[in-house]
N, C-alpha and C positions, 0 to 999 in steps of 0.2 A: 618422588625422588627427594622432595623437600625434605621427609621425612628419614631420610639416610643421613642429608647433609648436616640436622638437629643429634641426632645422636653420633656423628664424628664430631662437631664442635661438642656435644657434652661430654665425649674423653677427652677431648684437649681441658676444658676447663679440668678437667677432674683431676688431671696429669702433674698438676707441681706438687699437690696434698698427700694425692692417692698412688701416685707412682715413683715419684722422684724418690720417695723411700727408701727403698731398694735401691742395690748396685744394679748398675746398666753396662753395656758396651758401649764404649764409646763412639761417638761419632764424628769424622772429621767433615767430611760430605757425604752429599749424594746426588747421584744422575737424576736431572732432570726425571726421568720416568725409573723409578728403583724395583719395579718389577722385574725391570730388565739385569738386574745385576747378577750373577753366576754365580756368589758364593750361599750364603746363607741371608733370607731377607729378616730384616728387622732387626731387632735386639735379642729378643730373648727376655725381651722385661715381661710378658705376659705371662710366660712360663713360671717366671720368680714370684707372679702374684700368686702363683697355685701353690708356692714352697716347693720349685725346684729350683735346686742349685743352679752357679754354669757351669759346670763339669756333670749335669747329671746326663745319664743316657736318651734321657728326653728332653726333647726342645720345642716351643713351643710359640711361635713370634707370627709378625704379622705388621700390615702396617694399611693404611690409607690416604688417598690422594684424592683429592678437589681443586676442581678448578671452574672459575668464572670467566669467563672470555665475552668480547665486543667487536662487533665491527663499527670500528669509526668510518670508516666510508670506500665504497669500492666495493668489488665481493657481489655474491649474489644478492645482499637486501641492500646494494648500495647505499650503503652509509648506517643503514638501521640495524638493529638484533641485537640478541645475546643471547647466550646460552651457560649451562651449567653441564657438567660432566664429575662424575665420580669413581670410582676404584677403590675395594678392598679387597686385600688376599692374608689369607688364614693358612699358617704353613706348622705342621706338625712331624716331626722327625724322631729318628729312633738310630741311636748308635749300637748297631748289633755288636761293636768290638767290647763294646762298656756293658753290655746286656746278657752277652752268650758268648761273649771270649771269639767273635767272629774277626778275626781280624783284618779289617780294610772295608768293612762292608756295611753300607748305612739303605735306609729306608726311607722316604718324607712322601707325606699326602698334601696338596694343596687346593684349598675351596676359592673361588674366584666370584664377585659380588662387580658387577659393570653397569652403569647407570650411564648415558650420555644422550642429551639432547639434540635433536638433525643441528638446530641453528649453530650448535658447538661444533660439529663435526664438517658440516660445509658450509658457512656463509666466507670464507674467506675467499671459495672459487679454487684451494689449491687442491693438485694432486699429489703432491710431495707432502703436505700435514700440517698444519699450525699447532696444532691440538695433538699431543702423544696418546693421550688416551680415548681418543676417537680415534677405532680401528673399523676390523670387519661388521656388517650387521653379520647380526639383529643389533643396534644400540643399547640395548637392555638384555642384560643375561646373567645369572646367577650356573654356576657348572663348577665342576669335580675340575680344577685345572690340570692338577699332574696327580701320579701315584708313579714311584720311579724305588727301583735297586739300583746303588753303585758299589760297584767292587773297585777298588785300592790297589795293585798288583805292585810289586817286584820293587819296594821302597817306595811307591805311588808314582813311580814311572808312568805306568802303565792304567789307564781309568778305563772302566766298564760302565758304561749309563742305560740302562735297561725300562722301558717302558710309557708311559705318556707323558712328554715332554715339551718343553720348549728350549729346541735347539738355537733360536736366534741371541738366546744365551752365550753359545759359543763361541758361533760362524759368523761370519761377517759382521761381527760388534766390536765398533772401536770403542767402546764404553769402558771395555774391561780396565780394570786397573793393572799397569805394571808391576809385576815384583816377577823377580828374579835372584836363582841362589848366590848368595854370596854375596849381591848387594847392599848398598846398606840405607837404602832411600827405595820407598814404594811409593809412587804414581797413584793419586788420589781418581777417582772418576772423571775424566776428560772433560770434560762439561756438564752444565745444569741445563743447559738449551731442554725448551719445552716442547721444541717441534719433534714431527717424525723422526726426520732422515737419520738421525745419527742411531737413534736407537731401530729400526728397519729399514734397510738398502734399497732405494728405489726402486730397483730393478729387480729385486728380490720381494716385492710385496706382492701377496696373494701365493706364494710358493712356499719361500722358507717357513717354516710352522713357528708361531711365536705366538706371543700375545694380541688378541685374546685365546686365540685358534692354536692351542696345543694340540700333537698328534703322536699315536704311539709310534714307536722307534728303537734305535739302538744308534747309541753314541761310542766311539774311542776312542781314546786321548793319550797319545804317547809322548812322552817329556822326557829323554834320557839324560841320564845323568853323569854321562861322561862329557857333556856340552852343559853342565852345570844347571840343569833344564830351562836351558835361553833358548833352545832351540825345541820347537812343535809339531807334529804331526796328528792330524784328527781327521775320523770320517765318521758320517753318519749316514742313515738310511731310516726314512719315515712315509705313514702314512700320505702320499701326495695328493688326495682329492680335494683338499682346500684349494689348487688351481683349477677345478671346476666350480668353484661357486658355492663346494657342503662345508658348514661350520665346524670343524675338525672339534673344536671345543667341547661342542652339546652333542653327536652323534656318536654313537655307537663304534668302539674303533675296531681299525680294522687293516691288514696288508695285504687285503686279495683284489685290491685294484692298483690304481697309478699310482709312485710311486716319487719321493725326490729324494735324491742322493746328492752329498754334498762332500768335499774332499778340502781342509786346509791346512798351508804350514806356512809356519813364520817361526822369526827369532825376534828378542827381544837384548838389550842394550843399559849399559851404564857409563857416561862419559862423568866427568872430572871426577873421578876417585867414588866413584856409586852414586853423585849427587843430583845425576840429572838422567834420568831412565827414557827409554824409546822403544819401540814395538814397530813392526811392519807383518803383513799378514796376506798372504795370496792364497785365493780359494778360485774352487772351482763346480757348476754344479751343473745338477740333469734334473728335466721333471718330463716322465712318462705321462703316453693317456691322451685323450683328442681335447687338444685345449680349443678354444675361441674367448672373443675379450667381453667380459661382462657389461656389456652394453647391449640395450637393446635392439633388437631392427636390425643387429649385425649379421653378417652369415661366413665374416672369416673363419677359417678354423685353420691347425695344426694337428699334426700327431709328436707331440712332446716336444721340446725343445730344450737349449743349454745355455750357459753362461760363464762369466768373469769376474771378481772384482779384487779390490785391493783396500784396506785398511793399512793405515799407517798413524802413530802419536811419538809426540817427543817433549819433554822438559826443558824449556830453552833458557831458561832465568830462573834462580831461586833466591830468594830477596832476602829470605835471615836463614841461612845454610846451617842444620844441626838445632836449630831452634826448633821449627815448626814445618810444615807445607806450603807453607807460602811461595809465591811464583809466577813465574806463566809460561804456560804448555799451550801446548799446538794439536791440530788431529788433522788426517786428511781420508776421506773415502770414496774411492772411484768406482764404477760399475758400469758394465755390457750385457746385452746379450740378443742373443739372434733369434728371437722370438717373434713370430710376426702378429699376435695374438695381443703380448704386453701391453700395460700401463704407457710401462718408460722404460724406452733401449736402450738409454743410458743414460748413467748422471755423475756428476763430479762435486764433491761437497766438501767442507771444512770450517775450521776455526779458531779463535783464539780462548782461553782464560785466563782470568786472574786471580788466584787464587789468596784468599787471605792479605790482602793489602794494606790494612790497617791492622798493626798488631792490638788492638785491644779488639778485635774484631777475626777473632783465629778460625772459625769457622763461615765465614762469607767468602762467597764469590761471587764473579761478574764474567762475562762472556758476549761473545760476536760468533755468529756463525750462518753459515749461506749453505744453500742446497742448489744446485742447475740441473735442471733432468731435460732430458729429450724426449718428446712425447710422440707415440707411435700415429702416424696422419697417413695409416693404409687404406682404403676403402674408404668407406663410408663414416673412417675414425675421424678426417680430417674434418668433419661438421661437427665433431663435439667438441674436439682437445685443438688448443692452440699449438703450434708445430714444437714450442718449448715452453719451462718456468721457471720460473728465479724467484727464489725463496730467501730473505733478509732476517734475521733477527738475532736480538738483543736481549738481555733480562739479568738480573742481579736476583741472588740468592741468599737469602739474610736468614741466620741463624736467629729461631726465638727462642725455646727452652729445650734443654733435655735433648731428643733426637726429632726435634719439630723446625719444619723452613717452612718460609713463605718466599716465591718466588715471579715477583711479577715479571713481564717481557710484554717487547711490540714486536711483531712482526709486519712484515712489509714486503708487497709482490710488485714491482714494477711493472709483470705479465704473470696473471693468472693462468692456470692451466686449463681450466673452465673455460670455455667460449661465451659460455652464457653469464660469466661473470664480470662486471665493469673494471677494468687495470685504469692505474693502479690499486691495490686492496690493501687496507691499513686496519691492524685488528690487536687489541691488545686483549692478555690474557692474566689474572694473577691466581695464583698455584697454592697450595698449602699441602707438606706432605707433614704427617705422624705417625713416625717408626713405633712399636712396641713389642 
């Protein structure tokens, strides 16, 4: 892996000489985990290195993430460890309206490159996640992440998502950025938090299909346009045997077993004259098939079960109005479900940022944010997981060049989730993403 991490720092060096060049997309921020983000990842600067336009039919972008983490003390090596973690995805796209006069209807393949070390992934003892990019095993996977058609329909009212995906894109991510027609202010990425939860729902992890563990499917998204598309409706339906334990990612896909379906609608918001934008989002989902919980020695089981949650952000201050992004916004994300198999039956989480705080400093942020989940103590679970966990943290996001952050954070467990882990657990992490 060392050997990943020598050739992402040798783009970064390479980046002011050999790239900066070129016209880029700008970047004001980004999430903490920018996998996760729904539109288009990265710039498109890589593409420009081949000599294609930004307007050409093909796109061509990508980005990468590292990160170093510590346990200061607590956690499973009580006080010792660290670990390294890495991420890159390669996204190549194809505008069939620019290509073949297809109107509405695009293409993208995306390759996925995961590196993450165990001490990265568990010394903190959490079930909720310190680490965003420590997800499902294997730790180590290189896979074909998506190949997906989307159709446009009836003024793009109407979206069609066809193929292997990652839905947690959609559904239950308060990640997304606000815009809305007719406003005149768009809602930067809610946070840079490096933990899980914001970017996968507690109660939703091992089910909804996301990163790493994409699954084929079919998405729809309807946004009408007589509610000026402030107001949403979306359902999906995917591959669900990633709640048994198979890496949807690397196997073979497939819809002739179990099965999760997920249904949401929300509106979104603009108070003082478009300047301060808000969202709220109520979903609902099902996962077919004989579950029991990924724990050894267990012998609960189910046959499918369903759930709850709720997403909500808002804009509550904007510091130079009409200037820039600057501000601070809010998120809150709650979740259920009646699962007797689960992780966590439920959890309650949220936070703040500050966006841009220093005007010579137009792309930084800074953030707080907390996770509480309820950990299932049925059976023989109540010897692993502590009945709950509280999840703490902090981290500031500092623009270096171009579309490059370094973002260090501490995280902090006053109750781990682990049993076998020492509370409190204090583990600090620093980040570096390189969009291109």
């Amino acid at each position: 892996m060392g050997c990943i991490y020598r050739v992402g720092l040798l783009i970064l060096m390479m980046a002011p000489s050999q790239l900066c060049c070129t016209e880029i997309q700008s970047v004001e921020f980004i999430p903490g985990a920018p996998i996760i983000a729904p539109d288009e990842p990265g710039t498109g600067q890589l593409g420009q290195l081949f000599g294609l336009s930004a307007d050409a039919p093909v796109r061509i972008s990508g980005l990468w993430v590292g990160n170093s983490s510590s346990q200061l003390f607590g956690g499973i090596n009580s006080g010792g460890g660290s670990g390294l973690a890495q991420q890159a995805l390669l996204d190549l796209r194809l505008d069939l309206g620019k290509s073949f006069n297809w109107k509405g209807a695009s293409v993208w393949v995306q390759a996925l490159q995961v590196n993450v070390q165990a001490s990265a992934a568990y010394a903190a003892g959490s079930l909720n996640g310190t680490n965003n990019l420590a997800a499902a095993p294997p730790l180590n996977r290189t896979e074909l992440y998506s190949y997906v058609f989307r159709q446009d329909l009836f003024d793009k009212q109407l979206r069609l998502v066809l193929g292997k995906q990652a839905p947690s894109t959609t559904f239950a991510n308060v990640m997304r950025p606000i815009t809305r027609s007719g406003a005149t202010f768009a809602e930067p990425y809610v946070t840079g938090l490096v933990m899980t939860s914001p970017y996968a729902m507690p109660t939703l992890q091992g089910k909804l299909p996301g990163y790493p563990d994409s699954a084929l499917g079919a998405t729809l998204i309807f946004e009408p346009r007589a509610f000026q598309r402030s107001t949403y409706l979306e359902a999906g339906i995917y591959d669900g045997r990633q709640a048994m334990g198979v890496p949807t990612g690397l196997v073979i896909p497939s819809l002739s077993g179990p099965l999760f379906s997920i249904v949401e609608a929300g509106t979104r918001w603009s108070l003082a004259n478009g300047e301060k934008p808000g969202s709220i989002g109520l979903g609902t989902w099902r996962q077919s098939g004989l579950l029991s919980p990924m724990v050894p020695g267990t012998n609960l089981q189910e046959n499918g079960t369903y759930g709850a949650y709720l997403v909500a952000s808002q804009r509550l201050i904007n510091f130079r109005s009409k200037l820039d992004h600057s501000g601070l916004s809010s998120f809150v994300q709650a979740g259920w479900t009646a699962s007797r198999t689960a992780t966590m039956t439920a959890n309650f989480g949220g936070g703040f940022t500050v966006f841009a705080p220093f005007i010579q400093r137009p792309k930084d942020s800074y953030g707080l944010g907390f996770s509480w989940a309820k950990l299932n103590n049925r059976s023989t679970l109540n010897e692993v997981w502590n009945p709950q966990e509280l999840l703490l943290q902090g981290y500031a996001q500092v623009h270096l060049f171009g579309s490059s952050f370094i973002t260090p954070a501490l995280s902090y467990l006053p109750l781990s989730g682990l049993k076998s882990a020492d509370s409190p657990s204090f583990s600090a992490i620093v980040q570096l993403v390189f969009q291109f």
